[in-house]
C-alpha positions as CSV (number, residue, x, y, z in Angstrom):
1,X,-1.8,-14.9,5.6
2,X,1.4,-15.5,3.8
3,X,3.6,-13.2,2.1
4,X,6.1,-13.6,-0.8
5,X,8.0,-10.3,-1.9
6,X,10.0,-10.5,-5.3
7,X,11.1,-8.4,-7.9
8,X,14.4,-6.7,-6.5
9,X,17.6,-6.4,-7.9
10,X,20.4,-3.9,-9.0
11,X,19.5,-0.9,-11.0
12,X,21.5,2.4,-11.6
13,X,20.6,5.3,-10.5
14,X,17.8,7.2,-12.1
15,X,16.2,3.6,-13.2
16,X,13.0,1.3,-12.1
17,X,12.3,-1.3,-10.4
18,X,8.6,-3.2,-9.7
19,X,8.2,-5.1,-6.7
20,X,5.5,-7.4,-5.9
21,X,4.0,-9.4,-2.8
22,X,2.2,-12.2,-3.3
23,X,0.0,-13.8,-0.5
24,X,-1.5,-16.8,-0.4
25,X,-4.7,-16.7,1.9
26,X,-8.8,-16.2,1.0
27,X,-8.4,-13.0,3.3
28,X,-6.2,-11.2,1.6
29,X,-8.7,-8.7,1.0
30,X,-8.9,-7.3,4.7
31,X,-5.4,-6.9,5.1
32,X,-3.9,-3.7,4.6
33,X,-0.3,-3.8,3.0
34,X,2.5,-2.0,4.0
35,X,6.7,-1.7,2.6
36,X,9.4,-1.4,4.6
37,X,13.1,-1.4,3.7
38,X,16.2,-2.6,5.7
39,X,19.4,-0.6,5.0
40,X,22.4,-2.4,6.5
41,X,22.7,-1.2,10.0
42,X,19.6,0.4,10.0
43,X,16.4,-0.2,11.6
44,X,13.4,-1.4,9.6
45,X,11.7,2.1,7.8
46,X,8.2,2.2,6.5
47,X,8.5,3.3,2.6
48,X,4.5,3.0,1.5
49,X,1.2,1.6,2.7
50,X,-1.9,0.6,1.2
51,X,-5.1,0.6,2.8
52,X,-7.6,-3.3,2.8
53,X,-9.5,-1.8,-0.7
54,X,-6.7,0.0,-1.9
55,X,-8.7,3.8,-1.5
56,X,-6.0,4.9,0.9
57,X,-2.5,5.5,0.5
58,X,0.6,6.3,2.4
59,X,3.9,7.2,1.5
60,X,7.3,7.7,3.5
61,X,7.9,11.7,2.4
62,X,11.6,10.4,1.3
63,X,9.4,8.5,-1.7
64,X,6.8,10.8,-2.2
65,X,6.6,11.5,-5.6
66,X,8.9,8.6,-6.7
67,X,7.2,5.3,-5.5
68,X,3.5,3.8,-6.3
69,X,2.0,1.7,-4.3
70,X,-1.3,-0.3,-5.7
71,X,-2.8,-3.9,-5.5
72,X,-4.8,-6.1,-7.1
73,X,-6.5,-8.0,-4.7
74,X,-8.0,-10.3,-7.7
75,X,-4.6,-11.5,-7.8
76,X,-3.6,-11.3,-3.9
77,X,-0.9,-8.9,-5.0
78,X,0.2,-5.6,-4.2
79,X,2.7,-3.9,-5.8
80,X,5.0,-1.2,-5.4
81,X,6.4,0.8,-8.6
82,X,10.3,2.5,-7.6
83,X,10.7,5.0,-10.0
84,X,13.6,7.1,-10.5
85,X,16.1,5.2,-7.9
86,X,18.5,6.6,-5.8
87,X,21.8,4.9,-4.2
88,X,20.7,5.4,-0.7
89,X,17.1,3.5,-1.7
90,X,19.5,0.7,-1.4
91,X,17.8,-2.0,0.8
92,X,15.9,-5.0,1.8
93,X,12.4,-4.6,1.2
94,X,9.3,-6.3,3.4
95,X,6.3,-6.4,3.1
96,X,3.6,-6.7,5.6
97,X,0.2,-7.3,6.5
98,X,-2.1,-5.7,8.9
99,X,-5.8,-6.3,9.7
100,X,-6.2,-2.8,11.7
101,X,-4.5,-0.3,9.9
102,X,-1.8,1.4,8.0
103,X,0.9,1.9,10.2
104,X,4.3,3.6,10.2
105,X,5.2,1.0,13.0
106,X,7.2,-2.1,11.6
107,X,6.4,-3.9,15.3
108,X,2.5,-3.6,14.6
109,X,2.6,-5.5,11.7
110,X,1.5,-8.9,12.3
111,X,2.6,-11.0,8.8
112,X,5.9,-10.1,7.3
113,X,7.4,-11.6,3.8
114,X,11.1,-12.5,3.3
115,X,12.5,-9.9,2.2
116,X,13.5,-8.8,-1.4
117,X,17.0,-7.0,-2.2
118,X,17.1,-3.5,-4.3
119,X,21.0,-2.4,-5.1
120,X,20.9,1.0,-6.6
121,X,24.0,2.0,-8.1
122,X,25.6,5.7,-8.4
């Protein structure tokens, strides 16, 4: 499966953002989806995951509360929904696919997409 992530950009703090990732793919379906984010000189963090039929979720606890993970897998989407924004959410974000689980392990993850930039400003 391919992945396409899009919908970043710069926001001030307190504001929203709505990422999506796109795939292309007839088995989209069986895939769980996961986020990640890339701060510069960081490793790669999980931030949310979403299980193959969308009945499980999983959140990073520094976005529980804030961030909404969901998909449509009509569309071969899943989105995640940043709400209230912080300066240190400031990142690249991934997404990924996995056809075993939801993991908090970014090398488990078998399809990654390119990567979309979200600059939160203070």
């Amino acid at each position: 499966v391919q992945l396409q992530a899009s919908g970043g950009g710069l926001v001030q703090a307190g504001g929203s953002l709505r990422l999506s990732c796109v795939a292309s793919g007839r088995t989209f379906s069986r895939y769980h989806i996961s986020w990640f984010r890339q701060a510069p000189g960081k490793e790669r963090d999980f931030v949310a995951g979403i299980s193959w039929s969308g009945g499980r979720t999983y959140y990073a606890d520094s976005v529980k509360g804030s961030f909404i993970i969901s998909r449509d897998n009509a569309k071969n989407t899943v989105y995640l929904q940043m709400n209230n924004l912080k300066p240190e959410d400031t990142a690249v974000y991934y997404c990924a696919a996995d056809a075993t689980a939801v993991t908090r392990i970014a090398r488990e993850y078998d399809f990654w997409g390119q990567g979309t930039l979200v600059t939160v400003s203070s």
